[in-house]
Backbone bond lengths (Angstrom), bond angles and torsions (degrees), N, CA, C in turn:
res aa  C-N    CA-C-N  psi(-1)  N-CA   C-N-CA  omega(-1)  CA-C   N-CA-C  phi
1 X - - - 1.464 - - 1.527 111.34 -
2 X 1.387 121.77 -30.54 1.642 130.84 -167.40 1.295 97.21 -75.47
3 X 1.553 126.01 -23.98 1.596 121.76 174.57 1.290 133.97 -83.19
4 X 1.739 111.67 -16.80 1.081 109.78 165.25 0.873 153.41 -69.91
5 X 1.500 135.69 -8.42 1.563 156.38 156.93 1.814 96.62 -57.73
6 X 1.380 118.42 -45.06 1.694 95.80 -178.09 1.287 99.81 -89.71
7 X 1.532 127.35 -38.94 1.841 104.46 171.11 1.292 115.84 -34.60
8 X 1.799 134.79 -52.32 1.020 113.22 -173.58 1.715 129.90 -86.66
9 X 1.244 89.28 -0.54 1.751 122.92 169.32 1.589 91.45 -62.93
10 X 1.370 119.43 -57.45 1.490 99.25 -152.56 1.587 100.81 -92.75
11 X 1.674 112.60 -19.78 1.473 106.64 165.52 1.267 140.57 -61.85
12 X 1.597 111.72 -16.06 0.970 125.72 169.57 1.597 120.74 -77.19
13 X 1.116 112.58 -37.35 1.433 134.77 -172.17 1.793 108.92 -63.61
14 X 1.949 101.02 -49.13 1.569 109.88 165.39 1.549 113.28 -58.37
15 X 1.278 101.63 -46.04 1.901 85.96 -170.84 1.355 112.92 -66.52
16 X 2.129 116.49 -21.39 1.220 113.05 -151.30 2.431 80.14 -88.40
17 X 0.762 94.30 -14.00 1.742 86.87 168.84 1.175 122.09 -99.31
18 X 1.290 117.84 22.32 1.425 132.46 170.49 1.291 117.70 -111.43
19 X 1.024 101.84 -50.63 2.008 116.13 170.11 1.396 91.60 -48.03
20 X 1.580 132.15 -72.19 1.515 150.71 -163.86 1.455 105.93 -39.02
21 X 1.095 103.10 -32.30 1.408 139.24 -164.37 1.534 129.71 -58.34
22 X 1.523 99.94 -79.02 1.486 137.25 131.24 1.779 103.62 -31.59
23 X 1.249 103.92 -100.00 1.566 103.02 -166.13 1.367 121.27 -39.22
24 X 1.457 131.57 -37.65 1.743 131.40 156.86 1.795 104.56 -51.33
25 X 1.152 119.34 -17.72 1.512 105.68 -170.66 1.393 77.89 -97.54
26 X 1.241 144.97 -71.95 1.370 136.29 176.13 1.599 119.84 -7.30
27 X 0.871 110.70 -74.00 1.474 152.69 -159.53 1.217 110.66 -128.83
28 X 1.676 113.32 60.75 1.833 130.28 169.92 2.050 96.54 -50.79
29 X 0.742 121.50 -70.49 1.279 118.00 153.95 1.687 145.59 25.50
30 X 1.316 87.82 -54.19 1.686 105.90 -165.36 1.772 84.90 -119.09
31 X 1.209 124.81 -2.76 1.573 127.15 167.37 1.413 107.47 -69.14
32 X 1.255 93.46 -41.58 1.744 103.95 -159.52 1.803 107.68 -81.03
33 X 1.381 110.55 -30.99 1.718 130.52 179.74 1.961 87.57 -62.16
34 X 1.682 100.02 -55.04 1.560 90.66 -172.10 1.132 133.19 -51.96
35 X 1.635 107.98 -33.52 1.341 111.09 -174.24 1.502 111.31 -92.17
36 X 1.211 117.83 10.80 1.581 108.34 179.79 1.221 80.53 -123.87
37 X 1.158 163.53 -114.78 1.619 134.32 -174.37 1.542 119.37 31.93
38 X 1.494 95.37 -72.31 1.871 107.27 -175.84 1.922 95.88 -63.91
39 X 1.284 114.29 -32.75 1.587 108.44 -166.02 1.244 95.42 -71.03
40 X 1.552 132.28 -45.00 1.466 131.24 -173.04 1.126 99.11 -75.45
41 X 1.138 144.06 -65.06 1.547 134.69 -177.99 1.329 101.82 -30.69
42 X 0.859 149.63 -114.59 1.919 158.53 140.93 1.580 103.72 27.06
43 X 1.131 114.85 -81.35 1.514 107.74 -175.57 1.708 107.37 -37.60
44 X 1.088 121.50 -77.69 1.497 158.58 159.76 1.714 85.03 5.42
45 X 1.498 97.31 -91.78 1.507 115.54 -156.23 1.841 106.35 -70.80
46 X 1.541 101.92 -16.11 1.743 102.36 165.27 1.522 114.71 -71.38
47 X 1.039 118.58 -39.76 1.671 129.64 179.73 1.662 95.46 -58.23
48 X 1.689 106.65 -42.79 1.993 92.88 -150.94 2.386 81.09 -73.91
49 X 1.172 119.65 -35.55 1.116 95.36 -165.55 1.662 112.13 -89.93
50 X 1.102 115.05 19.95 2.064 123.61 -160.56 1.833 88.78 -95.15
51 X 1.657 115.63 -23.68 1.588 113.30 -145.07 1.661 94.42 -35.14
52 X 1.501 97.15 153.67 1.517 81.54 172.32 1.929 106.19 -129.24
53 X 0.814 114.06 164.07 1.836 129.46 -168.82 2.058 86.87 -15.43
54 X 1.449 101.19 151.40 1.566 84.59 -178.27 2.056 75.85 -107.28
55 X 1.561 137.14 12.69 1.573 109.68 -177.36 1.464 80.21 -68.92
56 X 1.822 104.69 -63.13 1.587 103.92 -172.32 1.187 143.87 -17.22
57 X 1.514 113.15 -55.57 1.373 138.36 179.37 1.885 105.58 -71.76
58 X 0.789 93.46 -29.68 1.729 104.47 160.07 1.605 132.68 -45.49
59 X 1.886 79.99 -76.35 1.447 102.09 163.19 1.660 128.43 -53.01
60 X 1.441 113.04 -45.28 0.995 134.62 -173.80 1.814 110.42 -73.51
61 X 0.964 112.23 -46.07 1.422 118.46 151.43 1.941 132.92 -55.68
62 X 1.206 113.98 -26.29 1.738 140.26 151.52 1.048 96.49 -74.90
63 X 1.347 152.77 -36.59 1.276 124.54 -156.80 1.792 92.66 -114.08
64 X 1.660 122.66 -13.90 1.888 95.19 140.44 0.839 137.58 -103.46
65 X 0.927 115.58 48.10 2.209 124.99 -165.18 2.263 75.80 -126.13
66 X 1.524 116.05 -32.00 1.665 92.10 -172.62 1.391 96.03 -93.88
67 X 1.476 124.71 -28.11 1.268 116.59 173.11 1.778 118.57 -51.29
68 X 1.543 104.35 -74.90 1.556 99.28 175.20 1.475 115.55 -39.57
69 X 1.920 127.44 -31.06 1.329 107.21 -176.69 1.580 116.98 -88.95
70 X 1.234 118.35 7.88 1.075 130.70 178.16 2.022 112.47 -103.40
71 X 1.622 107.99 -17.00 1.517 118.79 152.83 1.562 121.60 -72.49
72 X 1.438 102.76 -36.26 1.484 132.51 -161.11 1.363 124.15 62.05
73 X 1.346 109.80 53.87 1.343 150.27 -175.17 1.362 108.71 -110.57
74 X 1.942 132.04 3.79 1.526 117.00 -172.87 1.355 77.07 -110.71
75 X 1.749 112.61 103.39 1.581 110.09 145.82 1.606 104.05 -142.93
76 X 1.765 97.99 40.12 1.781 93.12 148.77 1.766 136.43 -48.10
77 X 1.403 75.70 -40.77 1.756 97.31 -168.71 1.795 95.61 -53.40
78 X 1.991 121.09 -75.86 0.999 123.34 164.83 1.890 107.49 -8.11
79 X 1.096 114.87 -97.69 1.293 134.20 -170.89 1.505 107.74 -36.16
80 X 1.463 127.64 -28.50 1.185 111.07 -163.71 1.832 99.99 -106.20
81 X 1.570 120.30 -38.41 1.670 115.83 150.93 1.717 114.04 -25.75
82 X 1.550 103.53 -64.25 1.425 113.43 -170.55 1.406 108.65 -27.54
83 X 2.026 99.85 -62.31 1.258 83.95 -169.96 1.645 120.12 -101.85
84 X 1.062 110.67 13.02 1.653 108.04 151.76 1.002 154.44 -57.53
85 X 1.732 80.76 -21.92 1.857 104.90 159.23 1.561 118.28 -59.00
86 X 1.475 121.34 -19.28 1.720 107.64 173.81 1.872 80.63 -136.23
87 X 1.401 85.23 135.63 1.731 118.61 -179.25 1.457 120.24 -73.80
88 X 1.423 108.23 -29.69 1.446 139.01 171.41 1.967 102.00 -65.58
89 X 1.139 109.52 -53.84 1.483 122.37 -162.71 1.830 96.03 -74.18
90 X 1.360 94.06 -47.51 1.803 78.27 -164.73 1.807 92.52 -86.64
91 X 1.174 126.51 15.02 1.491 124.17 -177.13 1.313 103.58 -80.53
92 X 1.654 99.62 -37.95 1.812 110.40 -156.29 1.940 103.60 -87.82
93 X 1.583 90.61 -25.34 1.959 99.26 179.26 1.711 99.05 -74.66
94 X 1.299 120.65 -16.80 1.784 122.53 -165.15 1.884 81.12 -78.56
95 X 1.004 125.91 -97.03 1.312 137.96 158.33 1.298 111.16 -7.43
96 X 1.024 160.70 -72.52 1.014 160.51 167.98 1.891 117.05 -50.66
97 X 1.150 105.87 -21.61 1.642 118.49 161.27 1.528 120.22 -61.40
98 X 1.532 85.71 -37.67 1.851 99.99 -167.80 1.394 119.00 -95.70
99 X 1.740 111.33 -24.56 1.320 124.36 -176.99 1.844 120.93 -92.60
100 X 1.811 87.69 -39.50 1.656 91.34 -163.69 1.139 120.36 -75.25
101 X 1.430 113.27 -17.09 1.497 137.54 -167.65 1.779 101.10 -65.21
102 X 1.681 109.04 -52.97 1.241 110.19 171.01 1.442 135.16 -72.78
103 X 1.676 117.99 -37.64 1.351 132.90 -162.78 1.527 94.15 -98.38
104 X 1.147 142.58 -56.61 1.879 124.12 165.70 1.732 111.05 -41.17
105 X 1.309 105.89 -50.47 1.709 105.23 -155.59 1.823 82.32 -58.07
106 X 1.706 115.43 -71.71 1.088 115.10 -155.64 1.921 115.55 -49.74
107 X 1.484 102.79 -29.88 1.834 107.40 176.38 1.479 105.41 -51.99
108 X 1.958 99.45 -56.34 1.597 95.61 -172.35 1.638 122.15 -72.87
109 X 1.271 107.67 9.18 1.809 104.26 165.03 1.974 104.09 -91.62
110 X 1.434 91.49 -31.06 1.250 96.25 -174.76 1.464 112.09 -66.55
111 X 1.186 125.67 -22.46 1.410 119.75 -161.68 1.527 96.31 -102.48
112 X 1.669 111.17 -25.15 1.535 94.29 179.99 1.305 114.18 -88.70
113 X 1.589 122.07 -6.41 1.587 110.21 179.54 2.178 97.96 -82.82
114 X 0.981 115.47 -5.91 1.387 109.55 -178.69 1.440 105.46 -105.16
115 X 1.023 136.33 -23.29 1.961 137.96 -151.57 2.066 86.17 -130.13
116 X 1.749 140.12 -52.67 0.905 133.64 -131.67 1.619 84.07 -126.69
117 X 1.191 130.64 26.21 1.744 96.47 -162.38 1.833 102.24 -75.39
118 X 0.432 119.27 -32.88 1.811 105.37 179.21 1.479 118.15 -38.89
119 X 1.380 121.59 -34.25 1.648 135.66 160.77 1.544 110.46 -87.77
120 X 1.208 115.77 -22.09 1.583 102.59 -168.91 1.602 119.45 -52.55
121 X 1.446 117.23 -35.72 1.620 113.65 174.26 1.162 109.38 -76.73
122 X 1.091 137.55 -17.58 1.985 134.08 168.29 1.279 110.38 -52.26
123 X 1.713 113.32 -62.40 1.872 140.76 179.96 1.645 85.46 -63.85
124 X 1.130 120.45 -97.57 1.682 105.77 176.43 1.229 129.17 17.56
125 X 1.435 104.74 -97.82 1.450 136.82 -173.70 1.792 100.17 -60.96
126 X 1.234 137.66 -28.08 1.425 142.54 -158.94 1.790 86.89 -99.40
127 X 1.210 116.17 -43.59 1.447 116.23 -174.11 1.715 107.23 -66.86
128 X 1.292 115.56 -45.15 1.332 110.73 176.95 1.020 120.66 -70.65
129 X 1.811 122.39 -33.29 1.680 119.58 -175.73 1.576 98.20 -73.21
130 X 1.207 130.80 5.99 1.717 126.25 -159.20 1.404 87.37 -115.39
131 X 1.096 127.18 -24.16 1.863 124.08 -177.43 1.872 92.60 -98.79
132 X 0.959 116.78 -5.85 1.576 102.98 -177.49 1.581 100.75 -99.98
133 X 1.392 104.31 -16.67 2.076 112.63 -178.83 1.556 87.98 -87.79
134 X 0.975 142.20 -36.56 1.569 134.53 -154.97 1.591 94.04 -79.59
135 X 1.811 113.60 -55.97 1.224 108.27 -164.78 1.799 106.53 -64.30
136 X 0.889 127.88 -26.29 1.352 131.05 -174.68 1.695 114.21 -65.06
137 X 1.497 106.98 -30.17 1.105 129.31 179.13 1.550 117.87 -86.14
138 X 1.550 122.20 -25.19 1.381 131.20 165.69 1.535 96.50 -60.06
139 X 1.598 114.97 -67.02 1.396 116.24 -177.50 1.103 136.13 -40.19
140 X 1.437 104.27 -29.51 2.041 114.46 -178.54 1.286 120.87 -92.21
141 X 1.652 93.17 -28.53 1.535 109.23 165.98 1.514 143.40 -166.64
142 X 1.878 101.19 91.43 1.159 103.50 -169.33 1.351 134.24 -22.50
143 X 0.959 154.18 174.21 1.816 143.45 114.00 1.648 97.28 -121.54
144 X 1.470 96.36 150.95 1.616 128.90 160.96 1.822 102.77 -69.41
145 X 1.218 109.32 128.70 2.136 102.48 160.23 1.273 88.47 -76.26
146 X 1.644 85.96 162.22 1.588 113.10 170.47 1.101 130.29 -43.90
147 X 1.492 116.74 -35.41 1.394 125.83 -176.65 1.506 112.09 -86.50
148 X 1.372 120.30 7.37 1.336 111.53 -171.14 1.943 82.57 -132.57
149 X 1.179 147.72 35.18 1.416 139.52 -164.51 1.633 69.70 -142.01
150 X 1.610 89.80 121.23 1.664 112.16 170.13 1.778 111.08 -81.09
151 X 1.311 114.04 134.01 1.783 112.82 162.47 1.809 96.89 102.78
152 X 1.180 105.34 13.88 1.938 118.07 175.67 1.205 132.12 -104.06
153 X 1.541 91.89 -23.94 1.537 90.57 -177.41 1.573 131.25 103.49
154 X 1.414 97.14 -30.79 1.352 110.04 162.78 1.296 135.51 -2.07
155 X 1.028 144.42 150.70 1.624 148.13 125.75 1.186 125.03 -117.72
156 X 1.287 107.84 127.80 1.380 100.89 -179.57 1.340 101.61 -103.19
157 X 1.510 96.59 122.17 1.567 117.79 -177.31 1.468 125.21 -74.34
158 X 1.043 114.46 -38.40 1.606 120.16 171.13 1.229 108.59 -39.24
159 X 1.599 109.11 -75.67 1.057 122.15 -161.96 2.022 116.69 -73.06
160 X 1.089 117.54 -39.26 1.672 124.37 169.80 1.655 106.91 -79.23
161 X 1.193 115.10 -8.91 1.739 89.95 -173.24 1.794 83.71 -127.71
162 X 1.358 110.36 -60.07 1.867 90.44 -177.45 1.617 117.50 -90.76
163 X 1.333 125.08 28.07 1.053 126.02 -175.30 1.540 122.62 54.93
164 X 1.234 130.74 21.28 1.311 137.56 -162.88 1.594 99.40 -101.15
165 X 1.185 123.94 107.64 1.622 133.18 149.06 1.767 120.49 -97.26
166 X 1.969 91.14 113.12 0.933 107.80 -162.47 2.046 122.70 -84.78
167 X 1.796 87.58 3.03 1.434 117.27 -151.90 1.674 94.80 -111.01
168 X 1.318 117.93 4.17 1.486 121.54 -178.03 1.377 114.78 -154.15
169 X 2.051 101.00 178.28 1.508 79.10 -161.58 1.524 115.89 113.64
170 X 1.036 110.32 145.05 1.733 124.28 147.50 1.230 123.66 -28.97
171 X 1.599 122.11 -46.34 1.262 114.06 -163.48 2.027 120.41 -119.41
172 X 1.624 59.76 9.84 1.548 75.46 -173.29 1.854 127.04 -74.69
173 X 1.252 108.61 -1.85 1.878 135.04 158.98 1.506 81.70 -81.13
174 X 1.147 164.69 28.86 1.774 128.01 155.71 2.049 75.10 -140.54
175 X 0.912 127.18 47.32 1.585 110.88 163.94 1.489 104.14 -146.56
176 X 1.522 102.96 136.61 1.711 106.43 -168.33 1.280 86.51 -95.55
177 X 1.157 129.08 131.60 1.478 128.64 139.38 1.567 125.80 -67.81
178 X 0.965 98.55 -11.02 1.921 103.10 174.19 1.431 105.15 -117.03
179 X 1.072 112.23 64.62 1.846 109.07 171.82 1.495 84.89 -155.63
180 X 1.580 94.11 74.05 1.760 92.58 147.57 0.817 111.39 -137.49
181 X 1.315 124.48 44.36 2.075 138.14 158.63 1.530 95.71 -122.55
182 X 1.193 143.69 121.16 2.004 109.65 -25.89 1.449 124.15 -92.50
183 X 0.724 130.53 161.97 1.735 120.51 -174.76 1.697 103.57 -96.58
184 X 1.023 90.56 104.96 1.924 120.05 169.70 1.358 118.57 -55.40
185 X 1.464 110.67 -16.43 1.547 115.75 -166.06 1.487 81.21 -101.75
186 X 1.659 140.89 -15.78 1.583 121.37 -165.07 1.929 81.56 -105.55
187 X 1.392 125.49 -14.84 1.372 107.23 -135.39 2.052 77.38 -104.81
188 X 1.586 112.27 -14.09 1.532 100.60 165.38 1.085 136.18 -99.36
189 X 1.703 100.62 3.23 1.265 118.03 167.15 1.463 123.26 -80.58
190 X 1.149 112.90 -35.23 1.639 132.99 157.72 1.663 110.80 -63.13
191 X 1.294 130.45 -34.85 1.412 111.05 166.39 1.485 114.12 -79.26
192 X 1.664 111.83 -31.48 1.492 89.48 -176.59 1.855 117.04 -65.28
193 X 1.587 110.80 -12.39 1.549 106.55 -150.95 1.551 75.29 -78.98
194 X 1.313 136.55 -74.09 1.362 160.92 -140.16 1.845 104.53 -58.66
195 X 1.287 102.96 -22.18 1.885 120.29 175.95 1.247 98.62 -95.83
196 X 1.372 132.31 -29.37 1.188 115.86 -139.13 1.791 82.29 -108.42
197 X 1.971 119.30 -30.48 1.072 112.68 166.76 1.508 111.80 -52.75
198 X 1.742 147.36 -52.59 0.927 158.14 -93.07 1.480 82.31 -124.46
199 X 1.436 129.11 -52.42 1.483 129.16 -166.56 1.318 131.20 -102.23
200 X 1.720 100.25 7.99 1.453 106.21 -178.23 1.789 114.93 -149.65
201 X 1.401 126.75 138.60 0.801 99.04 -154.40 1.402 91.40 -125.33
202 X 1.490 144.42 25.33 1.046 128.24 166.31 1.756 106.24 -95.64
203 X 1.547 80.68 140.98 1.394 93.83 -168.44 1.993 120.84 -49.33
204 X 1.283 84.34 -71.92 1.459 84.93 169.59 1.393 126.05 -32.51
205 X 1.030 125.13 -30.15 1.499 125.32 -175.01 1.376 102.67 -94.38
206 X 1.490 131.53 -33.54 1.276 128.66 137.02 1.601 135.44 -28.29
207 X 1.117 114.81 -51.37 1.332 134.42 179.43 1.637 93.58 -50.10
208 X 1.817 108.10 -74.08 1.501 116.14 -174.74 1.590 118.33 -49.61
209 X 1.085 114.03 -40.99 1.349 123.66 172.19 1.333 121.13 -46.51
210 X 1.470 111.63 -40.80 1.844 126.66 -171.88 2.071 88.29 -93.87
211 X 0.972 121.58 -34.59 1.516 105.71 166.20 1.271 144.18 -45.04
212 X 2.073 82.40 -39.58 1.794 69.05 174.59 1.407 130.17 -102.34
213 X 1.302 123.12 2.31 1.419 109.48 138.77 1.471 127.46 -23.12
214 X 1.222 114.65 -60.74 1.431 120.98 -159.07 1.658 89.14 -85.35
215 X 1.207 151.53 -26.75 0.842 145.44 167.12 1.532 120.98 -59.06
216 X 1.301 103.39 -43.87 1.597 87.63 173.05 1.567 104.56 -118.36
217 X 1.407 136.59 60.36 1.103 153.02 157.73 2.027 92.80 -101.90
218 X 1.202 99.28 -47.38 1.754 107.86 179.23 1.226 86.74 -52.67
219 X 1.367 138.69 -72.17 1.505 146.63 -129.57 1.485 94.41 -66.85
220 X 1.056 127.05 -54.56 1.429 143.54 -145.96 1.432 102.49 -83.83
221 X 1.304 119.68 -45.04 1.554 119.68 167.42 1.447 119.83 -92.83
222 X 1.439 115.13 -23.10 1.100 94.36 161.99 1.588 139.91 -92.39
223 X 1.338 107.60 -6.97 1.659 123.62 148.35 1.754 119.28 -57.47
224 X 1.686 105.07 -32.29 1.117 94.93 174.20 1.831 108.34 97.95
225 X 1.186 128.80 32.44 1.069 146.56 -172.74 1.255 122.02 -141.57
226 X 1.366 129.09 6.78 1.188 139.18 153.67 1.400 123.02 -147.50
227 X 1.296 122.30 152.39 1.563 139.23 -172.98 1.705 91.23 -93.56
228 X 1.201 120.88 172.20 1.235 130.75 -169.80 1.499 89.61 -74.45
229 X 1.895 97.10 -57.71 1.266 102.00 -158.33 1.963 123.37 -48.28
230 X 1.308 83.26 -16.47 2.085 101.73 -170.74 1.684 74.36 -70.65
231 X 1.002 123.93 -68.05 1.962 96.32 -156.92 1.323 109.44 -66.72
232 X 1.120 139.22 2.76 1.375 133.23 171.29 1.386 110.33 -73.55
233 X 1.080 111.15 -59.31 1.246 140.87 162.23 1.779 125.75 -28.73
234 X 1.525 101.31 -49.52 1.417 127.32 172.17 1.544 97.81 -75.93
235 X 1.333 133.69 -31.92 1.243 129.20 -169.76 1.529 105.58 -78.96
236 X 1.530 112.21 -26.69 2.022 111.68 -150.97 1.793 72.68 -102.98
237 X 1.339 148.41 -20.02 1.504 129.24 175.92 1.346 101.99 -68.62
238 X 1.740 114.81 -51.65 1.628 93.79 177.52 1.153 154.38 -48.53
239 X 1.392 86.69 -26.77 1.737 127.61 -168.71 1.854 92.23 -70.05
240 X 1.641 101.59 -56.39 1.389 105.45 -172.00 1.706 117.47 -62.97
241 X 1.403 106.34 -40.84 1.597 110.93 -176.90 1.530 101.97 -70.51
242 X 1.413 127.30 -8.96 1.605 121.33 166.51 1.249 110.96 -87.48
243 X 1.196 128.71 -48.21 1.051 127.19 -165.68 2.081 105.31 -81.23
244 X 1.083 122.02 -24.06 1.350 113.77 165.28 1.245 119.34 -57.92
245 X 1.586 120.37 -61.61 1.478 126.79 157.02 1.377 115.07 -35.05
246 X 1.019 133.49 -83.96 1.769 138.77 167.32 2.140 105.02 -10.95
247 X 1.214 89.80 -45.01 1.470 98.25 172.88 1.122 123.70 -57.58
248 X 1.766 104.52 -67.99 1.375 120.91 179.98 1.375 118.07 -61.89
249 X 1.440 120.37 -17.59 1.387 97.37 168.08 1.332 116.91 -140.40
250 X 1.200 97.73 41.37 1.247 119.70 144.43 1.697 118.75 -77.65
251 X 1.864 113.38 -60.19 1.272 103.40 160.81 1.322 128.77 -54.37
252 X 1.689 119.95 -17.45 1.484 99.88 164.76 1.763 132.32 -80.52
253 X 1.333 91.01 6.37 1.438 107.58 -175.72 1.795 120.36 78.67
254 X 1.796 120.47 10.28 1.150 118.70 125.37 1.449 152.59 -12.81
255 X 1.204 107.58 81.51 1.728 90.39 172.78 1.754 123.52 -74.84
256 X 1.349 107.45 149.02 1.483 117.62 -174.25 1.921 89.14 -79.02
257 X 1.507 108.30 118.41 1.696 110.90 -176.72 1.107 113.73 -85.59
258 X 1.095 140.47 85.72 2.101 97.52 -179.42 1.795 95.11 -91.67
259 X 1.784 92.19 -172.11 1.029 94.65 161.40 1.622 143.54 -41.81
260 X 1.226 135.19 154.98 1.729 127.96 -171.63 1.635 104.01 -71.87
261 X 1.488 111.33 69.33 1.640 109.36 171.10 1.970 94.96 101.20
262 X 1.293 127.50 163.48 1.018 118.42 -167.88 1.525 96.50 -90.41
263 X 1.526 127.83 171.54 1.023 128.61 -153.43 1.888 111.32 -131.70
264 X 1.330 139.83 140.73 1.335 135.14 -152.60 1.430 98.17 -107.85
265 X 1.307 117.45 -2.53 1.645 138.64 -177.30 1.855 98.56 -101.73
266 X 1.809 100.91 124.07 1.376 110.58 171.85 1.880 103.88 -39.60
């Protein structure tokens, strides 16, 4: 009799992963919402608890502001005056820091599980192992953004020109302020251009695709939230979370599918 409360504990639990079960085979769909859900949940709430020392993240941030000027690679500053000169321009890059990062990335999963699915678990699976190399990399080694590294010059634009404080608030326990080695917002902008070269072949839509890199490479330095070096950086994680996948299933004897030849249709 003392066992039956978890027999039906655990019977309940089987059917309730059976129903789950069924309905993802139904609705492959709402599988895919789950698991990037669970990836944002996790990523998200790993960053708010990863923060790391802010002397460190300090230091570590001084020590690439002498590196890049010793590449001759520190011309954030340049780039971010430039565009401070119109209030309108760096208003629309503040906004566009906070919005595009989510509503492009999430369109371009969206468009490849409907237009690309034969590649979509490669881009998938390469996108998540590339946020699991980044977070590992917040942890080992903070950096400060530009706008928060004292003796630079900085502005932090969010907060002085659109009033946005990113350091308070509600949501401000799930936001690292020291995870700007590598910048994720340049390193998903570089997978969508580089997929979006690979699976489509009208030009024009090509053209836009290779833009927005450079579009939000502007955003990122000229808001003042990334070092050059963070998108380099954001670029060699993508590179890595593809090429691990490419690996892994390759040894399982997977082929990488894409579409049948690239396609002149979005």
């Amino acid at each position: 009799m003392s066992n039956q409360p978890a027999k039906s504990a655990l019977s309940g639990l089987s059917e309730a992963r059976h129903r789950f079960a069924e309905l993802f085979r139904a609705y492959p769909g709402l599988r895919e919402i789950g698991i990037f859900l669970a990836a944002l949940l996790v990523y998200q709430g790993s960053r708010g608890f990863v923060v790391g020392d802010t002397s460190t993240a300090l230091d570590n941030a001084a020590g690439v502001v002498e590196w890049e000027k010793s590449a001759g690679l520190f011309f954030e500053l340049t780039i971010q005056r430039w565009a401070l000169e119109n209030l309108e321009l760096i208003e629309a890059l503040n906004y566009f820091y906070l919005s595009a990062h989510w509503i492009v990335t999430t369109g371009f999963f969206v468009w490849l599980w409907y237009q690309r699915r034969s590649v979509y678990p490669y881009v998938r699976n390469a996108f998540l192992a590339a946020n699991a190399i980044a977070l590992a990399v917040f942890v080992l080694y903070p950096v400060a953004p530009p706008r928060l590294t004292p003796g630079t010059g900085f502005v932090d634009t969010l907060h002085r020109v659109s009033d946005v404080d990113l350091h308070s608030g509600m949501l401000s326990g799930w936001f690292n302020p020291y995870a700007a080695v590598p910048s994720m917002h340049f390193g998903y902008s570089i997978m969508i251009a580089l997929v979006a070269m690979w699976l489509i072949r009208a030009w024009p839509l090509r053209f836009l695709a290779l833009a927005y890199p450079a579009v939000v490479f502007l955003t990122i330095v000229g808001t003042g939230n990334h070092f050059v070096i963070d998108a380099v950086a954001g670029t060699l994680v993508i590179g890595a979370g593809f090429a691990v996948i490419a690996v892994w299933m390759r040894l399982r004897g997977q082929p990488i599918r894409a579409a049948s030849g690239a396609s002149s249709l979005p």
